[in-house]
Structures are given as structure tokens and as C-alpha cells.
N, C-alpha and C positions, 0 to 999 in steps of 0.2 A: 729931015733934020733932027727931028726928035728922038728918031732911031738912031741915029750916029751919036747924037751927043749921049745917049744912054749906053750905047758901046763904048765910048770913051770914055766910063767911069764919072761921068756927070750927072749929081742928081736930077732925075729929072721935075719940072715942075711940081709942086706940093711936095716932094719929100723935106726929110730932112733929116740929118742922118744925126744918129745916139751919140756922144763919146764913152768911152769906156771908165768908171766911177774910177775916181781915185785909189781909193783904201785897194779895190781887186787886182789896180795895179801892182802895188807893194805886195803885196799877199801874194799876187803871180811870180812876182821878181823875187820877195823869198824863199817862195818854194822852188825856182829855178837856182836860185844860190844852195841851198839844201842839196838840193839835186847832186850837182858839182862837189858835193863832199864826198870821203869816203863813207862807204855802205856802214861801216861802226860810227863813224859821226854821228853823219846824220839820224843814227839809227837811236844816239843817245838820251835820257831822259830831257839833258839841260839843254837840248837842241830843241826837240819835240817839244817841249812846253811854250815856245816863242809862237807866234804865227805871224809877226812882220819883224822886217827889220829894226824898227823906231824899238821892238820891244829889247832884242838882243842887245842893240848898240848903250841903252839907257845900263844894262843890267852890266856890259862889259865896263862902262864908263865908272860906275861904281866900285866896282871891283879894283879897277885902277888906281881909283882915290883911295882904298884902304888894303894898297900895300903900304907896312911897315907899320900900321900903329900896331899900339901892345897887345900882347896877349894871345895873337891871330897865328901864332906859330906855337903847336901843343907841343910839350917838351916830349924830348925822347924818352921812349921807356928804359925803365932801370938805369935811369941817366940821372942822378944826383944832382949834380953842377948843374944840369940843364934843370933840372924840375925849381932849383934854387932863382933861375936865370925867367923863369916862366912866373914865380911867384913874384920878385917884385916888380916884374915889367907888369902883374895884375894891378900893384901899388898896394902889396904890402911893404908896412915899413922898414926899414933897416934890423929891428930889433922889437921883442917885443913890449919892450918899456916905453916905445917911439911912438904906439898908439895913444892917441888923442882923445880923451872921454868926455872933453868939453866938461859941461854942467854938472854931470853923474855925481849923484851922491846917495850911499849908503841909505836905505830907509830908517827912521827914526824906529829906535829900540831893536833892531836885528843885529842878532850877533852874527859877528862875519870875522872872517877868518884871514887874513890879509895873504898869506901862504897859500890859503887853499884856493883865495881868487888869482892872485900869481901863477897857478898853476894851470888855470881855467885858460886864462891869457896866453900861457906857454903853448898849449895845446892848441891853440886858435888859429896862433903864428906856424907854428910846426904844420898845419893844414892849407896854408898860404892864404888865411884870411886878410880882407882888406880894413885900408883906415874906414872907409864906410859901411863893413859888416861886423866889425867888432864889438865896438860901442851898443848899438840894437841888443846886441846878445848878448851883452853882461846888462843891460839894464832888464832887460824881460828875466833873464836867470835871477835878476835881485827881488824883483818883485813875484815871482815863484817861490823862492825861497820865503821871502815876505808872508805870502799868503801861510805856507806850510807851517809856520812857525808862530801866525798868529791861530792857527788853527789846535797847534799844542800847548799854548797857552791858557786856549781857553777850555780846553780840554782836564790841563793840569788845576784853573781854578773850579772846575767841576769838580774835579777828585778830590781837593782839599777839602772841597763846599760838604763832600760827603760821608770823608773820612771823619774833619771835625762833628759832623751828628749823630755820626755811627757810636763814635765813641762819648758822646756827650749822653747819648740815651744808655750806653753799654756801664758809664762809669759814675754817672748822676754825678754828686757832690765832689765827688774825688779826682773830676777832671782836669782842674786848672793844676792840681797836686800833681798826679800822673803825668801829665805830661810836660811839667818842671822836671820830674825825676827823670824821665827818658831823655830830656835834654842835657840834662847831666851826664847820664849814662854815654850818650852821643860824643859829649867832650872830655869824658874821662877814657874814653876806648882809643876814640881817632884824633883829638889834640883838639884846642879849642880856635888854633888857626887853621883849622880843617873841616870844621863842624858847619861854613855853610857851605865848602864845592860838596861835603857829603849829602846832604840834605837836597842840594840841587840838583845832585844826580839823575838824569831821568832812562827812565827803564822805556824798552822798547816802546812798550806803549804812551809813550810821551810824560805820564804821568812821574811825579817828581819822587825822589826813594822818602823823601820825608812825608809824603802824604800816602805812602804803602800802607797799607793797615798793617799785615805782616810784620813790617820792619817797625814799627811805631811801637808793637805791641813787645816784639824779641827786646826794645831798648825798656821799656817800664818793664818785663820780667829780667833785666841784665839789672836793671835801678836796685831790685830788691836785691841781687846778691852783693851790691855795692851798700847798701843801708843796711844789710847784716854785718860786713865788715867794720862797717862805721860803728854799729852798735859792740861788737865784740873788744872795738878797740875805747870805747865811752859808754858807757852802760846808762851813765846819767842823759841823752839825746834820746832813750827809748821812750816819744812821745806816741798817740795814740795814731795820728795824723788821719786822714779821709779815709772812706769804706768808699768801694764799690755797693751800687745795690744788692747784688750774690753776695758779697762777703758780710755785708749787712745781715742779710738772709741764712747766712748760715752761722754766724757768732747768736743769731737770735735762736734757732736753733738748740746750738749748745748748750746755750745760757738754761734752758727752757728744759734739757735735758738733765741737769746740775737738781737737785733736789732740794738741798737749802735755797739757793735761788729762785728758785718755781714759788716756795713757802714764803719767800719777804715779795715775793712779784704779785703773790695771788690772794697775802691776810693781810687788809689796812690795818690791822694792830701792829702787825710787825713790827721791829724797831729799826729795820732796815727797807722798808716796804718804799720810803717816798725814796733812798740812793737807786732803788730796782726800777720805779717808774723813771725813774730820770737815763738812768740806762738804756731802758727801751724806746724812750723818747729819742734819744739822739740814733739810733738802731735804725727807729721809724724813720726817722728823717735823711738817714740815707737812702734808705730805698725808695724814699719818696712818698711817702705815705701822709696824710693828713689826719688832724682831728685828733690829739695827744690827749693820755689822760691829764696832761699838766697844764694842758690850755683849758679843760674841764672843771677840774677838780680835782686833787689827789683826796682818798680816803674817804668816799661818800660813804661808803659802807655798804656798800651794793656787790653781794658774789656772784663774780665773774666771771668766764672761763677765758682761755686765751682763742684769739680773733686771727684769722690772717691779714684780715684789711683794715688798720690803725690799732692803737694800745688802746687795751682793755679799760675800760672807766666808767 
């Protein structure tokens, strides 16, 4: 009995038979549906990436769901109308003035250019930028520009910082002068409603043309040929006005050179000896010099030679 019932396909006592797992099923019946395809089918990447059904059917079911939303059909090439037709199915706007900048506002003290950000925006649209990528990138373009701008700035008050003490050591007393006359010069050349875009011009190097030494320097040597004509035309305005310390140094020079004036500079008899120390005191005083014989004494009666560091006394 035992034998028959084991020929007839009945476990016999103690066994007990496996089933076959799930998952191997579907994986067996995949691959038998695979099978059933053509040899280029089956043979395909987006075939061969699947290994059950569950994964195929999820990934075809997706697919289904996004036909027709936007964007999922790339325009034709060299197709206008179509690239036109592509952009604002992305959801650009109609125009590019249609974009929405929300909150954006210009950074406090940046010069900005309303034409040249117009143009920025032009360009955006023309690339079929969206309402959500626009905005981002004019605001990070502002604040680069921001940075660049506060960077020349503070560049341009370096350069001032150093032109004014180039020239404040270069010109001693005669600076606040000097550089009145050049400002003249500046507004009798280019018009005095011109005199500050010229001055604010800035030269490659950020820095501004009014704090150029160069240029600073061509207007006080343009001043003097404008104070000669002033003089040629009124004889009576030929005042002495401020020395540089060189021109100090070299009228003292002269002076020194002059033989009657050496003789009332050098004899406390003289009878012009204390107009000679007073000359030289002011001489001294441009160049900078301390310790005047007139803060001293004039006429101790001490002979003295001439000194190059303060009047002789």
C-alpha cells in the first residue's frame, strides 16, 4: 500500500513537499514574457533593467501619467515657432516685463543702470528663462555687482587718502592754494556744470580722474597759465600767494645768490637787514623749517653764515 500510494504521486508519510517562493515565481514568468519578445526587445537596455513584472508595469504606469504635461516634448531643431512653443509651455512669461521680481530691490548706494538691467532681462527671456529662474539671477547679478562696486570704492578712498598726502608733503603750505587753483582750472576748461561727472570719472583702475596725481597735477600747472593771463589782464592781483617747499628752496637760492641781498641778510647794521630776515622767515616757513631768527632775535650781532636747516640767528 505504501508503494502504490508513492507511485500515485502521494507523499508518503513524513514528507512534505516545498512550494515554490513567490518572488521566483514572477521572476520565472518575467523572464518567460521576455522570452516571447522580439530578440531586439528583449535585448533592450529599458527591458533588461527590470527583473519582475511589478517593476515594468509601476515604471510603464508612470510614464502614462506624464503624457502631455509641459516641457516633455523638446522642440524641433531649427524650428522657431516650435522653440517659441517649448519655452513657454517651460512657463516663461508672455514678455519679458511679465516677470515677477517680488521684493527685489536695488542695493542701497549701487549705481544701476535701468537699460542695462532691461537688457539683462531681455536676454533671459530670449533663452527661455522661467518665472522661477529669473528673479534668483538678477538678484545674485545685484549683489556681484554690489560687491565689485563696493570694492572700487573703497579702492577710490585709498587713492584719494594718498594722492591728498602725496601732495600735502609735495606742496607744504601751498596746498589748500594748489588745489583751489586746479579746481578752477577744472571749471574753466570743462564748464563748471561739468566739473563733478569729470572729477568722477573713473579710470580703469577704479580709481577716480580727480584723485589721479597726473591729472591733479596738469590742472595746478594749466592754473598757472590761467593766473598769468589774469595777471596780464590786472597787474594790480600780482599777490605773492603760497610756495611750494621746492619753490621756497629755490627763490631762497636766488635771493642768496643776489649780492645786495646776501649783504642786508648777512650785516645786523644793515638798514634792510631785519625786511631780509623777514623774507627768509616766510621762505623758512614754507619749506617747513623751524626756529626763525625772528622767533630768536633779530640783530644779536652774532656773524653768521647761511645754514640749510632754519634762518641763520
Amino acid at each position: 500500500m505504501s508503494e502504490a500510494m508513492s507511485a500515485g504521486g502521494i507523499p508518503e508519510v513524513g514528507q512534505i513537499e516545498q512550494p515554490e517562493p513567490t518572488g521566483a515565481v514572477q521572476n520565472n514568468s518575467f523572464q518567460t514574457l521576455v522570452g516571447t519578445l522580439d530578440p531586439s526587445l528583449a535585448a533592450n537596455p529599458n527591458i533588461q533593467r527590470h527583473s519582475d513584472m511589478d517593476s515594468m508595469a509601476k515604471e510603464y504606469v508612470n510614464l502614462v501619467s506624464k503624457i502631455g504635461e509641459k516641457g516633455l516634448i523638446p522642440p524641433k531643431r531649427g524650428d522657431e515657432a516650435d522653440r517659441e512653443r517649448f519655452y513657454n509651455e517651460l512657463g516663461r512669461p508672455a514678455s519679458p516685463g511679465e516677470y515677477n521680481f517680488g521684493d527685489f530691490s536695488i542695493p542701497e548706494g549701487l549705481p544701476w543702470d535701468d537699460n542695462v538691467g532691461m537688457q539683462l532681462v531681455k536676454e533671459m527671456w530670449d533663452q527661455g528663462l522661467t518665472q522661477d529662474q529669473v528673479p534668483p539671477l538678477v538678484q545674485k547679478y545685484a549683489e556681484m555687482q554690489q560687491g565689485a562696486w563696493q570694492q572700487r570704492e573703497q579702492a577710490a578712498v585709498q587713492a584719494n587718502q594718498q594722492t591728498v598726502s602725496n601732495l600735502q608733503q609735495e606742496l607744504g603750505s601751498a596746498y589748500t592754494e594748489r588745489m583751489n587753483m586746479a579746481h578752477r582750472a577744472v571749471t574753466e576748461y570743462f564748464g563748471s556744470e561739468n566739473v563733478d561727472n569729470i572729477l568722477s570719472t573713473r579710470l580703469e583702475n577704479g580709481v577716480q580722474l580727480g584723485d589721479w596725481m597726473p591729472f591733479v597735477k596738469a590742472m595746478m600747472s594749466a592754473s598757472g597759465s590761467l593766473r598769468e593771463d589774469e595777471l596780464h589782464m590786472d597787474p594790480t592781483k600780482a599777490t605773492m600767494g603760497a610756495k611750494t617747499p621746492e619753490e621756497a628752496d629755490r627763490e631762497m637760492q636766488e635771493l642768496m645768490a643776489d649780492n645786495d641781498f646776501r649783504e642786508s641778510y648777512l650785516d645786523p647794521q644793515h638798514p634792510n637787514h631785519k625786511i631780509a630776515l623777514l623774507k627768509m622767515d616766510e621762505l623758512y616757513a614754507y619749506k617747513g623749517d623751524k626756529g626763525s631768527v625772528s622767533q630768536i632775535g633779530v640783530g644779536s650781532g652774532i656773524n653768521v653764515g647761511v645754514t640749510t636747516q632754519g634762518n641763520p640767528g
